[in-house]
GULOTI-681579 format. One record per residue (C-alpha): residue number from 1; residue in one letter; x, y, z. Coordinates in pm, whole numbers. Example, Ala and Ser with C-alpha at 12.3 -4.5 7.8 and 13.67 -1.06 7.14 Angstrom:
2
resi = 1, resn = A, px = 1230, py = -450, pz = 780
resi = 2, resn = S, px = 1367, py = -106, pz = 714
END
This chain:
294
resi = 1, resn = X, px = 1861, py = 1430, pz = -429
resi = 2, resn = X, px = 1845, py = 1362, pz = -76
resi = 3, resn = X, px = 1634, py = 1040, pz = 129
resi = 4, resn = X, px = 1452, py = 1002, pz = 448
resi = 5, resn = X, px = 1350, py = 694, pz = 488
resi = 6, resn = X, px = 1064, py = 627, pz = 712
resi = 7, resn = X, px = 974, py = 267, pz = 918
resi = 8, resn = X, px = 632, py = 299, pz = 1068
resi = 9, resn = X, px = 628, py = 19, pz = 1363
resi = 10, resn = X, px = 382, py = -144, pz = 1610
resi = 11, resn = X, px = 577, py = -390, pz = 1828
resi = 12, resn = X, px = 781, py = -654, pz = 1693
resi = 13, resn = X, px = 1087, py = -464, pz = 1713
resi = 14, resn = X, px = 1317, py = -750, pz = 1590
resi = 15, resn = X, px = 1174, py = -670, pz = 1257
resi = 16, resn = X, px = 1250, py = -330, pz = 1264
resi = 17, resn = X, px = 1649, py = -402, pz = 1384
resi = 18, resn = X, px = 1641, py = -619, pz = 1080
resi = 19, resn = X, px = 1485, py = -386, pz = 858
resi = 20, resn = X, px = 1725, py = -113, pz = 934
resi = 21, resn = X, px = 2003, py = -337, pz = 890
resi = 22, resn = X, px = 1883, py = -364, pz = 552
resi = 23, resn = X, px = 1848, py = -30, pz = 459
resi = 24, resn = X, px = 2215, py = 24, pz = 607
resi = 25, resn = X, px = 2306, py = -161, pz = 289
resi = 26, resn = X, px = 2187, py = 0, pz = 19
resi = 27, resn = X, px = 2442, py = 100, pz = -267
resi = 28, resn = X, px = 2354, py = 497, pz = -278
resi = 29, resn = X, px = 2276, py = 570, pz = 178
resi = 30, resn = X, px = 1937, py = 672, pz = 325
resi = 31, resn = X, px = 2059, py = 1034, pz = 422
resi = 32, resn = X, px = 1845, py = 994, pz = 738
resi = 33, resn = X, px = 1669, py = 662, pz = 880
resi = 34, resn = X, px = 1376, py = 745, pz = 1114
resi = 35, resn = X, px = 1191, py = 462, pz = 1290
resi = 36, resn = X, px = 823, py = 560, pz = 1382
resi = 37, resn = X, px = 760, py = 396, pz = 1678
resi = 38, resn = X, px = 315, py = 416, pz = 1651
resi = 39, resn = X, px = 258, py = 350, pz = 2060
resi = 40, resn = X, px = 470, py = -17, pz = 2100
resi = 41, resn = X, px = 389, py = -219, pz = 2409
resi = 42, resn = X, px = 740, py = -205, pz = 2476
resi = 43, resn = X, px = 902, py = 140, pz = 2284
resi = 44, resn = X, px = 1165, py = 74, pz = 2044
resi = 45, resn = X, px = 1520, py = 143, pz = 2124
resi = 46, resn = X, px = 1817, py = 209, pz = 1838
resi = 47, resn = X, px = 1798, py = 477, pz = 1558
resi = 48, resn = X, px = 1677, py = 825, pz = 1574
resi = 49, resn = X, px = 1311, py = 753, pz = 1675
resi = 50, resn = X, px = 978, py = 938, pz = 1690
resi = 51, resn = X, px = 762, py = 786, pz = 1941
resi = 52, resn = X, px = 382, py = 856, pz = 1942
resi = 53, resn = X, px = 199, py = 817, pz = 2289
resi = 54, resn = X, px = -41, py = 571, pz = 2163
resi = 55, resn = X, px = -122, py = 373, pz = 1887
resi = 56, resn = X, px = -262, py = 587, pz = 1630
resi = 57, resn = X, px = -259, py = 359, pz = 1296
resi = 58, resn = X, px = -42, py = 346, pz = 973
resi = 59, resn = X, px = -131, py = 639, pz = 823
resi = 60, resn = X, px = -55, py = 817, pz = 1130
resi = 61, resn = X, px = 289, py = 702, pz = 1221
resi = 62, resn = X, px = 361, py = 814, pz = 802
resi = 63, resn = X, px = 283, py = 1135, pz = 889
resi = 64, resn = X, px = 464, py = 1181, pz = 1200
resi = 65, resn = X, px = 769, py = 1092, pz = 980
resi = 66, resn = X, px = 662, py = 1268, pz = 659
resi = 67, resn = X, px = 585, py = 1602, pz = 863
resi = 68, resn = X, px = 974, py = 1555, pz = 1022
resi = 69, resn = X, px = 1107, py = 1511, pz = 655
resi = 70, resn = X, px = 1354, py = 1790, pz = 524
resi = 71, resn = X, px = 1461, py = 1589, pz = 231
resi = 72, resn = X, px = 1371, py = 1589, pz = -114
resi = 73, resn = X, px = 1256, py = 1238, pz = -130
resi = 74, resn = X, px = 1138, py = 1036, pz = 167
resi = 75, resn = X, px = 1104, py = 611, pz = 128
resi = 76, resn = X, px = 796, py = 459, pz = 349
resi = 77, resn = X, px = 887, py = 64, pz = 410
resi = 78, resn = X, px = 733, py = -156, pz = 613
resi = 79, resn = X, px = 945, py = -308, pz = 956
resi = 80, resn = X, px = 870, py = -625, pz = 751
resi = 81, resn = X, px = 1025, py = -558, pz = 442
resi = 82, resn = X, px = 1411, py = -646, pz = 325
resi = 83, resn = X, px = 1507, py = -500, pz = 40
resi = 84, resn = X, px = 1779, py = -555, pz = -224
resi = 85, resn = X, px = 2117, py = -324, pz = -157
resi = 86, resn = X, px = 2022, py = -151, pz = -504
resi = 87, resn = X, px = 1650, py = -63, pz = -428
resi = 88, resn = X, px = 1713, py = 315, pz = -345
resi = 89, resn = X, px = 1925, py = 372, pz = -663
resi = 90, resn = X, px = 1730, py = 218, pz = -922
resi = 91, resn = X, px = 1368, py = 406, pz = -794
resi = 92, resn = X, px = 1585, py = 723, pz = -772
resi = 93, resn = X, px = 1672, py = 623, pz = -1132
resi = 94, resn = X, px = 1320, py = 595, pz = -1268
resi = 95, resn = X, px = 1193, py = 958, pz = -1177
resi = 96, resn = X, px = 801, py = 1019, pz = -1135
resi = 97, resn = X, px = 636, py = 1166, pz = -857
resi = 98, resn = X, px = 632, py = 831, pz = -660
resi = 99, resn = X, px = 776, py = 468, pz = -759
resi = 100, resn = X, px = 826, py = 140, pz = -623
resi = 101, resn = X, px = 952, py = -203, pz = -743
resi = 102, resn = X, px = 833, py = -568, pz = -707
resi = 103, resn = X, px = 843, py = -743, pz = -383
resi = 104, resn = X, px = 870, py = -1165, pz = -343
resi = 105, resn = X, px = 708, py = -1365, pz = -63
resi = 106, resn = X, px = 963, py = -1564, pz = 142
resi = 107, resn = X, px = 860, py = -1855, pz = -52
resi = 108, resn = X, px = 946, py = -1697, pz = -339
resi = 109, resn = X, px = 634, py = -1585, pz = -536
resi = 110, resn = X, px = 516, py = -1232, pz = -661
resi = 111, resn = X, px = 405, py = -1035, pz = -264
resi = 112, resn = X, px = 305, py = -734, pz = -496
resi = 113, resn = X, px = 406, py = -492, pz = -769
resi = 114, resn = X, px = 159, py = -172, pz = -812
resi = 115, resn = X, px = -203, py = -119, pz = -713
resi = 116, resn = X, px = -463, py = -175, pz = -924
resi = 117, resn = X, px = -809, py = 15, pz = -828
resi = 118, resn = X, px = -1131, py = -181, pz = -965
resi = 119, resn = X, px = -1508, py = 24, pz = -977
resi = 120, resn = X, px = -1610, py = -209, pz = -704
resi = 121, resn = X, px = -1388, py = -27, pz = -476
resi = 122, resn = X, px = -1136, py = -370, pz = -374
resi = 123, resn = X, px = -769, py = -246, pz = -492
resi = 124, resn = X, px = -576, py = -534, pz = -681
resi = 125, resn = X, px = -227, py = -588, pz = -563
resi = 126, resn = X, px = -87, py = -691, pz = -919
resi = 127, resn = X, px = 119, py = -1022, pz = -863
resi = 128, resn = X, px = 9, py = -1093, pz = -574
resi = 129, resn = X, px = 89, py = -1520, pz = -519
resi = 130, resn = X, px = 180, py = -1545, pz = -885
resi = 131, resn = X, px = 518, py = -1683, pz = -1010
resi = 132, resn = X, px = 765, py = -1414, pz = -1087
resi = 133, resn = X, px = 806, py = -1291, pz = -1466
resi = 134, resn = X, px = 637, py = -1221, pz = -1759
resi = 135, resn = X, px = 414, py = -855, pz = -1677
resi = 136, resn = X, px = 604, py = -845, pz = -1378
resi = 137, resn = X, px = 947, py = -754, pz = -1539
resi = 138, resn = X, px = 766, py = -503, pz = -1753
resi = 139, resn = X, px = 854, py = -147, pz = -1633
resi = 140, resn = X, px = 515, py = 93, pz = -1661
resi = 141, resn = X, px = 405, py = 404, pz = -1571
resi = 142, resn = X, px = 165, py = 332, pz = -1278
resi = 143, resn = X, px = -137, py = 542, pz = -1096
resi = 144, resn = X, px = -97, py = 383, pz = -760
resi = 145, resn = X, px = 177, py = 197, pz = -518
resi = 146, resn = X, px = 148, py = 30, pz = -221
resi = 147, resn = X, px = 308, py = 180, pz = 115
resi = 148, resn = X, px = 444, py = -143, pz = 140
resi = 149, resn = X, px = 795, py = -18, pz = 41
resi = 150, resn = X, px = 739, py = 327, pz = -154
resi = 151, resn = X, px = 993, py = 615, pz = -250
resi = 152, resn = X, px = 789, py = 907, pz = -248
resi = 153, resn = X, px = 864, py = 1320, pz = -379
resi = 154, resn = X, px = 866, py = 1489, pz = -88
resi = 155, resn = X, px = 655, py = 1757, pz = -231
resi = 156, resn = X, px = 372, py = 1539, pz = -261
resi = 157, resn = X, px = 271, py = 1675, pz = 70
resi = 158, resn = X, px = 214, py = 2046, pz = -88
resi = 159, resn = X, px = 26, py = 1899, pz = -372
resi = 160, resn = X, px = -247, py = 1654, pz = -219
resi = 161, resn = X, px = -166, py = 1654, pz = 127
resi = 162, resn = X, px = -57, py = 1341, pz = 350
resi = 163, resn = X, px = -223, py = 1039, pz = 393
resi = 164, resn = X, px = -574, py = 1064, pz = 556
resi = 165, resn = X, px = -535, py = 937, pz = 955
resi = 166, resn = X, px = -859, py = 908, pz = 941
resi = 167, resn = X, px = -833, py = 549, pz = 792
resi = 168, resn = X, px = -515, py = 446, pz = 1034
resi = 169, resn = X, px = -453, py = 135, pz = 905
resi = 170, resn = X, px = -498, py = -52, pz = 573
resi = 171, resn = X, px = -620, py = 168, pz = 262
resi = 172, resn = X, px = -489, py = 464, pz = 353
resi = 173, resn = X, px = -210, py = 444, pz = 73
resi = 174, resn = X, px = -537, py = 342, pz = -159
resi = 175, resn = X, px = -718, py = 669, pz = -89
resi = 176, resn = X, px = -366, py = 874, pz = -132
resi = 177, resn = X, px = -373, py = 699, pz = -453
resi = 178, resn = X, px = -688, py = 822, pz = -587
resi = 179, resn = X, px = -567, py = 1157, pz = -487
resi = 180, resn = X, px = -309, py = 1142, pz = -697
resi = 181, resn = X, px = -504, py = 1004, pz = -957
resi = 182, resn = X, px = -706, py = 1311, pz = -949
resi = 183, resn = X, px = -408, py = 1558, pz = -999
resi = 184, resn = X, px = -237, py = 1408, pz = -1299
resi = 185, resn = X, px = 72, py = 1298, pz = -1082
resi = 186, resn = X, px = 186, py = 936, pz = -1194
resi = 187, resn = X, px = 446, py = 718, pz = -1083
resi = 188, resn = X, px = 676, py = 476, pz = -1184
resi = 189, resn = X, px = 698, py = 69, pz = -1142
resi = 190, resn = X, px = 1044, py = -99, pz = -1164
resi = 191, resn = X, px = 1085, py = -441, pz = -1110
resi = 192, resn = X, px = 1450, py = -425, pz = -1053
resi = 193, resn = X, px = 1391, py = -253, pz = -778
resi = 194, resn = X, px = 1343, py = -577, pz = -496
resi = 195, resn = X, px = 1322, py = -695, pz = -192
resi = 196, resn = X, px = 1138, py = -981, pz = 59
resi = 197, resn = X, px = 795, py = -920, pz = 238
resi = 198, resn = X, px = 724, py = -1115, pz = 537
resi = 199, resn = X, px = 348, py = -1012, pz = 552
resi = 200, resn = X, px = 91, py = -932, pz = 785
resi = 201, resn = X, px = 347, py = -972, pz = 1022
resi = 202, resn = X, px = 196, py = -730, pz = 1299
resi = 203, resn = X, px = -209, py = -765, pz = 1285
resi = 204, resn = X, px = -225, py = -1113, pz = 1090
resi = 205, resn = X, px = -357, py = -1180, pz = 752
resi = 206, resn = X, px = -725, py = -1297, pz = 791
resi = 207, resn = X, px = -732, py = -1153, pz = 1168
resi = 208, resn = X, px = -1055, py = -975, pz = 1281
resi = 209, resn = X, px = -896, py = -630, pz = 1328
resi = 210, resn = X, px = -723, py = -701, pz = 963
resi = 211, resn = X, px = -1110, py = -763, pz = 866
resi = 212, resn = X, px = -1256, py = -511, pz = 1042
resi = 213, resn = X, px = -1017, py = -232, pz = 894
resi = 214, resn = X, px = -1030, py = -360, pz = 552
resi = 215, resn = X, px = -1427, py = -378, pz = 555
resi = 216, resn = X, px = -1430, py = -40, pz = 720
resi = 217, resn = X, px = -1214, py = 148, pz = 527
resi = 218, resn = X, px = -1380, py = 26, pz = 218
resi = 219, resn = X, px = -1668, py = 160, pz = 285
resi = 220, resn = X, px = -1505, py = 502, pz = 376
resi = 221, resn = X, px = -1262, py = 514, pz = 44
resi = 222, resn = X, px = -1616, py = 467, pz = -121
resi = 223, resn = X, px = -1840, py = 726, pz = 72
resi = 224, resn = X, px = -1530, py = 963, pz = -8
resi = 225, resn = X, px = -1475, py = 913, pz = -393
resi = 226, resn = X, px = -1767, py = 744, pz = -568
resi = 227, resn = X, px = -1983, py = 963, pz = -468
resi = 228, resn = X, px = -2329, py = 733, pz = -642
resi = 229, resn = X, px = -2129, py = 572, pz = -890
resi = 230, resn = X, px = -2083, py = 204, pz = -944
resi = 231, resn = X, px = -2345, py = 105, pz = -678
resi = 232, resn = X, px = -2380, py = -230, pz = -831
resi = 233, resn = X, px = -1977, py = -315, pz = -882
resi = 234, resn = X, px = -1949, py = -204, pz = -471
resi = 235, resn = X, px = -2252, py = -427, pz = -378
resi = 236, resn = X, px = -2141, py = -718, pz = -596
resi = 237, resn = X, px = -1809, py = -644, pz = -450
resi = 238, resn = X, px = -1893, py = -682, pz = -72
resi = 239, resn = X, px = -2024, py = -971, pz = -101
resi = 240, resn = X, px = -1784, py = -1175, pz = -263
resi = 241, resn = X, px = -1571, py = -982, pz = 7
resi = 242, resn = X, px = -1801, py = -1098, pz = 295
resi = 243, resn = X, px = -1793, py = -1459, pz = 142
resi = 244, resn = X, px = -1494, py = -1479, pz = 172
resi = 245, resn = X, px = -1419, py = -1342, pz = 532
resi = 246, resn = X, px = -1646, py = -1584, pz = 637
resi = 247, resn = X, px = -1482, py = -1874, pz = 505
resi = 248, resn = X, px = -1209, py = -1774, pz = 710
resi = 249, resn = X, px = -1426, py = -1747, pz = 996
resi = 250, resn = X, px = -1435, py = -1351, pz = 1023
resi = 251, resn = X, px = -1746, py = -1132, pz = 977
resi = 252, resn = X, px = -1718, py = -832, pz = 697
resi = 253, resn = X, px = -1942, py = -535, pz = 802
resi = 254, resn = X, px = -1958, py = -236, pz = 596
resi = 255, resn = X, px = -2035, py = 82, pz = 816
resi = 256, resn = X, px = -2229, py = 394, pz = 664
resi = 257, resn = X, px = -2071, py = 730, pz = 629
resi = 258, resn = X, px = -2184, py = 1048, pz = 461
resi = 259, resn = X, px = -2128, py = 1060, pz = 69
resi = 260, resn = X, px = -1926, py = 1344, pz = -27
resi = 261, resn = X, px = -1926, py = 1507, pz = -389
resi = 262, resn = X, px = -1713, py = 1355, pz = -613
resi = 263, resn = X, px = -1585, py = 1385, pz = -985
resi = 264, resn = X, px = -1549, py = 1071, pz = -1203
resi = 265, resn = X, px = -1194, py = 846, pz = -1141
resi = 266, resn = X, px = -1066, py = 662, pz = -1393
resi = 267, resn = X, px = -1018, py = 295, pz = -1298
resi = 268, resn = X, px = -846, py = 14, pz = -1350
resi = 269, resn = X, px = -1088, py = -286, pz = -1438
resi = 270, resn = X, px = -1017, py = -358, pz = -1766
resi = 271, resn = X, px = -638, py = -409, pz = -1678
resi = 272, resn = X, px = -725, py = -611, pz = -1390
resi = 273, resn = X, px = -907, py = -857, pz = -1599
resi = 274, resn = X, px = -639, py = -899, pz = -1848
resi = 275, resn = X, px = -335, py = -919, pz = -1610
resi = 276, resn = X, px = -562, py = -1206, pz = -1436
resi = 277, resn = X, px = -667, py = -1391, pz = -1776
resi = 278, resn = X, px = -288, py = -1353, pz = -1857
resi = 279, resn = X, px = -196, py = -1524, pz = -1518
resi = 280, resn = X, px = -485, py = -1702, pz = -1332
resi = 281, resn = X, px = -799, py = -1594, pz = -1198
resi = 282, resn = X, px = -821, py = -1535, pz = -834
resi = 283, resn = X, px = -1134, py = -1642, pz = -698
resi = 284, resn = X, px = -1245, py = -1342, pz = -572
resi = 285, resn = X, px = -1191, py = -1129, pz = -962
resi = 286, resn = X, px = -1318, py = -1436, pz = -1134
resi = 287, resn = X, px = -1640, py = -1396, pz = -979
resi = 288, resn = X, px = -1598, py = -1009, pz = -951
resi = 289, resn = X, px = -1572, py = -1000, pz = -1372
resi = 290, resn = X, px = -1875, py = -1234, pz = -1415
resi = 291, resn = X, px = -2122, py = -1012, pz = -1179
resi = 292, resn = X, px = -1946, py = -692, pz = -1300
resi = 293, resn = X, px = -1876, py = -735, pz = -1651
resi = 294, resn = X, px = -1607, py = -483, pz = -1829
END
């Protein structure tokens, strides 16, 4: 087995140094490390680099990477991301088409785990702000991952394609989910697998282009693979969603695009509600599970 692994980054190229520090580390080597620089004010010097003219989102700068792959395996991480030296060998371990392992806030809580897809169209990143253990040091067989910090079969490229540009940024790795979810091809969750997320580090948490991507790309991962189902989960969905955007002081819009065919997807609602009854309601799912109920 052989690694690529591939750091998409938009400015902030101290993170990036860091992050490839990092992955310098690990007990079984990245056989190549390419930075993806996606159009930075000021381009990224250091390690073999592809540099795109202009920024062109998340999903884009993947790509560029994926497309320049020649390894069996290639590992997307964020620039924000440090992982634990032993990260690389334990997901190489686990097998599956895809598999990733649990990442910790700096202040020490659960950043996220695996994806968790509701009918309402929101994805669930399971952990997310909880304290560490209990379903979190379960290993699973999982549907989706976060692009967060993913190790990937190359091959995945031949059998669904590569992640849709047309989102750029935020969801992307959502919608590559479902595809997967389609074909049959399921991954693996280890929690021994580690490392430290900073966060939001390059567009901001609760920023209005954070908002604006997440509302929009929403609405496309919907018009794409619900098809007419679930129309009351989406709408109950949105606006708890636009609630609570605007308690933040943002404005949710959700654009219109064209509905295309699509077969039923199984979802993830019912294990959503229990992980959250088995470690605290968010606001958001507590209200979610009372307007959609399982």
């Amino acid at each position: 087995m052989s690694v690529t692994a591939i750091i998409p980054m938009w400015n902030r190229a101290e993170l990036t140094r860091q992050c490839v520090a990092g992955l310098r580390a690990q007990t079984v080597p990245f056989d190549r490390i390419l930075v993806v620089d996606d159009g930075s004010a000021e381009p990224y010097q250091g390690e073999e680099v592809i540099r795109l003219p202009e920024n062109r989102g998340f999903a884009a700068a993947v790509n560029a990477g994926w497309r320049a792959a020649s390894t069996t395996h290639v590992a997307v991480i964020n620039n924000d991301v440090r992982l634990d030296p032993a990260w690389l060998e334990r997901l190489l371990a686990a097998g599956g088409w895809f598999a990733t392992g649990k990442l910790y806030m700096p202040n020490g809580l659960v950043d996220g785990t695996f994806d968790l897809l509701s009918r309402g169209g929101f994805p669930w990143r399971a952990g997310h702000g909880r304290p560490d253990g209990g379903p979190w040091d379960v290993p699973r067989e999982i549907a989706m991952a976060s692009f967060t910090a993913v190790l990937l079969r190359t091959d995945l490229r031949e059998r669904v394609g590569y992640l849709d540009e047309s989102f750029g940024t935020y969801y992307e790795d959502v919608e590559f989910g479902v595809r997967c979810r389609r074909a049959g091809l399921r991954g693996r969750y280890v929690p021994a697998a580690t490392g430290v997320h900073e966060g939001s580090a390059t567009a901001g948490a609760w920023s209005a282009f954070t908002v604006r991507q997440l509302s929009t790309n929403h609405a496309r991962l919907v018009a794409k693979h619900w098809g007419k189902r679930h129309k009351w989960a989406v709408g109950m969905a949105r606006i708890l969603w636009k609630s609570l955007a605007r308690r933040r002081g943002q404005q949710a819009n959700f654009p219109m695009f064209p509905v295309e065919q699509a077969g039923p997807l199984e979802l993830d609602d019912e294990l959503i509600h229990a992980l959250q009854q088995e470690t605290g309601f968010d606001t958001f799912w507590r209200w979610y599970f009372r307007l959609v109920p399982l």
